[in-house]
C-alpha positions in Angstrom: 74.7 149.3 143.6 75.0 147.1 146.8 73.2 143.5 146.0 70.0 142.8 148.0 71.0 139.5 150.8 70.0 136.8 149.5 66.6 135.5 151.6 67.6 132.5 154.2 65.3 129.7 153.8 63.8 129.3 157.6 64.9 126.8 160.2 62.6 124.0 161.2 63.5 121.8 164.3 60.7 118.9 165.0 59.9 118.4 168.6 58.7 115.3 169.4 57.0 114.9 172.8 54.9 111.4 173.6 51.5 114.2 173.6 52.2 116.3 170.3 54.5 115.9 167.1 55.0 119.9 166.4 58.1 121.9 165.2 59.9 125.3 165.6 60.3 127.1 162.7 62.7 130.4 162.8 63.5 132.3 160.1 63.7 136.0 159.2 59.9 137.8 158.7 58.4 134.8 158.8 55.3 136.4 161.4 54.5 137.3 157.7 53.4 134.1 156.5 51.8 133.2 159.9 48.1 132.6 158.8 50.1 129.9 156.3 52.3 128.5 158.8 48.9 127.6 161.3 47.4 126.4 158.6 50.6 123.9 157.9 50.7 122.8 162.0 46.4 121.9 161.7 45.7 125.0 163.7 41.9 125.6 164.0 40.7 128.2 162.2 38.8 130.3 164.7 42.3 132.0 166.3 42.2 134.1 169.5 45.9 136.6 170.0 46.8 137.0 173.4 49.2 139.4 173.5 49.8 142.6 175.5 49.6 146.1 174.2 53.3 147.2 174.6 54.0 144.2 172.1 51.0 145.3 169.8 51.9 148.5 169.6 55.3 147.7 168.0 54.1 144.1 166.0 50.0 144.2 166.2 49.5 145.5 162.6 52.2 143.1 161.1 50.5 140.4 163.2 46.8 141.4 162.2 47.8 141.9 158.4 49.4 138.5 158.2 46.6 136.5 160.2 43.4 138.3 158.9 40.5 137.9 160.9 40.9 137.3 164.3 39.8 138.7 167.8 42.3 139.8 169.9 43.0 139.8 173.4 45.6 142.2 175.2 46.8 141.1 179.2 49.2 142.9 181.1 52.8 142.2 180.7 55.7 141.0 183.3 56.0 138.6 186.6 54.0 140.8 188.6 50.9 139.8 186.2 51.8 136.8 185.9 48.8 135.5 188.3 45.3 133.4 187.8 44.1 136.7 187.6 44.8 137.5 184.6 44.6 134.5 183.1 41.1 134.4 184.1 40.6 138.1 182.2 41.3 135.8 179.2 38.4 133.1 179.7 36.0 135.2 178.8 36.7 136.6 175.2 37.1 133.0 174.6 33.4 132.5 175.6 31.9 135.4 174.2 34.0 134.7 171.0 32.0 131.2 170.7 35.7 128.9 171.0 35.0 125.3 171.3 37.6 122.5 171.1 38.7 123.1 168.2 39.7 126.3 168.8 43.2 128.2 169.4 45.0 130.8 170.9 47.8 132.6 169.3 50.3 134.0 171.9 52.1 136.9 170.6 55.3 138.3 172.9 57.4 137.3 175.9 57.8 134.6 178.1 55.0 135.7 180.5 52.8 136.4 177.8 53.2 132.8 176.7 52.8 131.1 180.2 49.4 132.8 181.1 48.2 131.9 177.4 49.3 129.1 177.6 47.8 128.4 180.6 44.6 129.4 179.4 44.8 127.3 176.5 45.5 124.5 178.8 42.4 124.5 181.1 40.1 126.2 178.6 37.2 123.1 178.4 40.4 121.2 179.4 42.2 122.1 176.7 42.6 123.6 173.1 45.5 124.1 170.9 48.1 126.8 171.4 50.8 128.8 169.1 53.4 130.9 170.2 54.8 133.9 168.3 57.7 134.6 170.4 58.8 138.1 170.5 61.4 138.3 173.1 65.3 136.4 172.7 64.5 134.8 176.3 60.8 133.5 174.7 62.3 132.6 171.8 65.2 130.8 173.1 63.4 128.8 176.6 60.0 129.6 177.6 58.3 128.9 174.4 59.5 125.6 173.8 58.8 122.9 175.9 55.0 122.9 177.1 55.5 124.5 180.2 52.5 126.8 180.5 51.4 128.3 184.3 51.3 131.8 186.7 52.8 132.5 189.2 51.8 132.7 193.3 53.1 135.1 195.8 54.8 132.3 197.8 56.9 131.1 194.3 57.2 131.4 190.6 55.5 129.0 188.3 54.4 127.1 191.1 50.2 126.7 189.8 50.5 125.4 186.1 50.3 122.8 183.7 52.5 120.8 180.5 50.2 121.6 177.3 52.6 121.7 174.2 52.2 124.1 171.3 51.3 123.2 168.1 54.3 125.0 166.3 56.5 128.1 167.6 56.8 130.5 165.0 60.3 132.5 165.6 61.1 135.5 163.5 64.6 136.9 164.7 63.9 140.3 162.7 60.8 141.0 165.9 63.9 141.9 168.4 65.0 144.7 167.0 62.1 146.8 168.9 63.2 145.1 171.8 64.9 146.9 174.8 68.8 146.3 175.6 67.7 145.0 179.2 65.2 142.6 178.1 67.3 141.7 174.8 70.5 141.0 177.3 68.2 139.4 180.0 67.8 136.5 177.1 71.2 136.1 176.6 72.0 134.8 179.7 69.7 131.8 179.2 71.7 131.4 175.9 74.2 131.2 177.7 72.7 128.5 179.9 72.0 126.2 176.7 75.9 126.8 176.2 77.1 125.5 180.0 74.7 122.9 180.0 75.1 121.3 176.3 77.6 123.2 174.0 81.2 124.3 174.8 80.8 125.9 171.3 77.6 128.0 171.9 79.4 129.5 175.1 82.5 130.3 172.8 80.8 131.6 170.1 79.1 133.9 172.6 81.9 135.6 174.3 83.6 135.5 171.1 80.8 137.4 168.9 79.9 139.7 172.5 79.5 143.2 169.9 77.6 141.4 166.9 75.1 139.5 168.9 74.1 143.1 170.7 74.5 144.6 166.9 71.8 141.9 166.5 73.6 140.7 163.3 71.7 137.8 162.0 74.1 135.6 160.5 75.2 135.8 164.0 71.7 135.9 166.2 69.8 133.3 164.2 72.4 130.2 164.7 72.7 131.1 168.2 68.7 131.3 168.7 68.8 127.5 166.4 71.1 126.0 168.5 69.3 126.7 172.0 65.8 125.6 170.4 67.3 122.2 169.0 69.1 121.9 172.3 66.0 122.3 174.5 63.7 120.6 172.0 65.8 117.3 172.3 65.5 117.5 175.9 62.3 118.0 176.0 61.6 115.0 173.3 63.4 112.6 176.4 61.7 114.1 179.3 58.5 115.7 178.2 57.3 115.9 182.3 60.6 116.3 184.1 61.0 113.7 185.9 64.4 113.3 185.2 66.7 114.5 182.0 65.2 117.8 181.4 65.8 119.2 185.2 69.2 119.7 183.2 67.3 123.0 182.0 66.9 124.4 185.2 71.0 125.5 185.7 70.6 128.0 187.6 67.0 128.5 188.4 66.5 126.9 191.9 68.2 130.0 193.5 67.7 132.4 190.5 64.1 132.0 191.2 64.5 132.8 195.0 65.8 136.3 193.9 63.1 136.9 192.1 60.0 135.6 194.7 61.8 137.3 197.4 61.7 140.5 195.6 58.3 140.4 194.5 59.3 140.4 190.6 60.4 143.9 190.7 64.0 143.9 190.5 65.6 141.4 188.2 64.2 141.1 184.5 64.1 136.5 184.7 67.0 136.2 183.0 68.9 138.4 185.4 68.0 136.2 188.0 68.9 133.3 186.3 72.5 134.8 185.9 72.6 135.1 189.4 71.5 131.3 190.0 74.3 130.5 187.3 77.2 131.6 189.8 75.9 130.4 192.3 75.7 127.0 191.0 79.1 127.1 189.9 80.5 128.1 192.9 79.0 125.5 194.4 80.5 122.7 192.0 83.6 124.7 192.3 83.2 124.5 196.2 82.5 120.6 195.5 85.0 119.9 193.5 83.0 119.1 190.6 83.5 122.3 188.5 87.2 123.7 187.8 87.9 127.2 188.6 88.8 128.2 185.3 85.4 127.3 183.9 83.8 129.3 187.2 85.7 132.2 186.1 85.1 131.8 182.5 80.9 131.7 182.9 81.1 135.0 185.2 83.9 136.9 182.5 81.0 136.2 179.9 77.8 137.4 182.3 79.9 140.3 183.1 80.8 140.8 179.6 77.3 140.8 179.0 76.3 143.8 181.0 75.4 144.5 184.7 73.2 142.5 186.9 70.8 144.1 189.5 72.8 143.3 193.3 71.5 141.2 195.8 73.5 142.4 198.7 70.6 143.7 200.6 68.1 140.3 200.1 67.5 138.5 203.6 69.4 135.1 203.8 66.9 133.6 205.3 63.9 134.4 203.1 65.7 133.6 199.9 66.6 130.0 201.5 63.0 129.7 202.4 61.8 130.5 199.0 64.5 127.5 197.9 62.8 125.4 199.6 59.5 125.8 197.9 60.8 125.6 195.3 59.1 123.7 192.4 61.9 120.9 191.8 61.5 119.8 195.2 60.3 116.2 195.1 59.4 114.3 198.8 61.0 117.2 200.4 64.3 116.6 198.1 65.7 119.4 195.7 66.7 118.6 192.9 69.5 120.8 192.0 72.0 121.0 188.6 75.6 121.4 188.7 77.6 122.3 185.8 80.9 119.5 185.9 82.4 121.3 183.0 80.9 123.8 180.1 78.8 121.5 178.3 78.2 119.2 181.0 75.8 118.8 184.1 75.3 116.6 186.8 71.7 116.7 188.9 71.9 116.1 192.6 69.9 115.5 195.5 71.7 116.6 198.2 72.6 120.1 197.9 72.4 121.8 201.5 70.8 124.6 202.7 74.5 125.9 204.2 76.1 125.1 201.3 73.6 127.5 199.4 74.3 129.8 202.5 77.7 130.0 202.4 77.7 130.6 198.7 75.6 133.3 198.7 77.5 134.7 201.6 80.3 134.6 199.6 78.2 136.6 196.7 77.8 139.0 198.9 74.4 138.3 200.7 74.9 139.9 204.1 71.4 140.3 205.4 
């Protein structure tokens, strides 16, 4: 008779921010202890779920069983919701519910889920507390730590929004197992950002343990989520606002944004795009002569290893370097754009040129 695993006590990485001491706590079913775990981060009791009904059809009874009473709300899902709009179609459950300040929303699913929450949460009487229950790798991994909360416009992505930090991020690995390969593999790739940015050993691990990770092992998947959590939560604890450190986070996302406003949100999951954003910045460097070839080479054998990406052969030049320069990072008409110098390290620059980003993308195949 095969021995039941022993049960692995859960992760908990502090995030210190000058608004809000909170933590991350990841650990294998622990959405089952949630009503305990707000309780522990002096979350108020009355406790609105935003979620979305594709994610509470898979988690909402675990969810409802573990919080107990609580009204929930359910938005539509991905970018192309992602708009005031439906954060609006949240304001007023929150009213007719009776909320004051010293209630909360509990955002339950994916990165857009927990951006329009968030949002809400922000500007709701000008602000009450927030959890997240991430329940995509990319959520659990980037968007839910950090404070960034906002929706999207159809001139850019993220571009109407706010900083409001969570009170704690509750992170159960065991919730991805429902999720699709796409959407799974779409978070990768910003683990594999954390990797070029901060660890040589994270980017190792990942092209070293490709099969488990997709096997979603995890003795495999739960260091891997750990170690892009601690990395972005002590980059966040430095630069809480981003005015400088944590544009280091953005590798990638100044043109991996493009793709996506310049297609309307309908082709590239976000962390397809971001792959995307991640060669081009590296053959920038490389192109510089910041980057060496070998570690260009090495980042795209990993995102190809990975799986495919959607093309971007057909995408106007033009409109893609227009959407660049709308682009939120821009600061008194200066972009501020991150270049990897080596795996594990970045350098952020101000002078990054609109042909150097041509001829890049040229040279990635944009012919239009």
């Amino acid at each position: 008779m095969t021995a039941a695993p022993t049960p692995v006590a859960p992760i908990r990485i502090p995030v210190h921010t000058g608004s809000r001491q909170s933590s991350i706590v990841i650990g294998d079913g622990v959405t089952q202890q949630l009503a305990t775990l707000l309780d522990e981060a002096g979350v108020g009791k009355t406790r609105f779920v935003v979620s979305s009904p594709t994610v509470w059809k898979f988690h909402g009874e675990t969810i409802s069983r573990a919080m107990g009473r609580a009204e929930v709300v359910l938005i539509p899902d991905g970018e192309r919701s992602k708009h005031l709009q439906t954060a609006a179609r949240i304001f007023e459950p929150l009213i007719r519910g009776g909320a004051d300040r010293g209630s909360a929303i509990v955002a339950v699913g994916g990165g857009v889920i927990g951006d329009v929450a968030g949002f809400a949460a922000a500007t709701f009487l000008r602000g009450i507390a927030v959890a997240h229950v991430p329940t995509t790798l990319l959520a659990q991994v980037d968007s839910s730590i950090g404070g960034k909360v906002g929706v999207n416009h159809a001139l850019g992505k993220n571009l109407i929004g706010a900083f409001h930090q969570p009170a704690v991020v509750i992170t159960d690995p065991l919730v991805l197992k429902t999720l699709p390969r796409r959407e799974f593999r779409s978070g990768l790739y910003e683990v594999v950002k954390y990797g070029m940015i901060a660890s040589p050993d994270l980017f190792a691990r990942l092209l070293r343990d490709t099969r488990a990770i997709f096997a979603r092992d995890p003795d495999v998947l739960r260091p891997a989520i750990a170690e892009s959590a601690r990395i972005k939560a002590e980059v966040v604890g430095a630069d809480e606002h981003e005015s400088g450190p944590r544009r280091v986070l953005n590798f990638g996302h100044t043109i991996g944004h493009a793709f996506e406003s310049v297609t309307k949100y309908r082709r590239f999951r976000h962390g397809e795009a971001i792959a995307h954003g991640m060669l081009a910045a590296a053959d920038i460097a490389v192109e510089r002569g910041v980057l060496d070839e070998a570690d260009r080479r090495a980042l795209a054998t990993l995102i190809s290893t990975l799986g495919p990406l959607p093309t971007i052969t057909d995408l106007p030049l033009a409109d893609l370097l227009a959407a660049v320069r709308r682009d939120k990072k821009v600061v008194n008409g200066r972009l501020n754009f991150v270049l990897c110098t080596k795996i594990g390290e970045t350098a952020i620059v101000g002078d990054v040129t609109e042909d150097e980003m041509a001829a890049t993308l040229r040279r990635m195949g944009v012919t239009t």
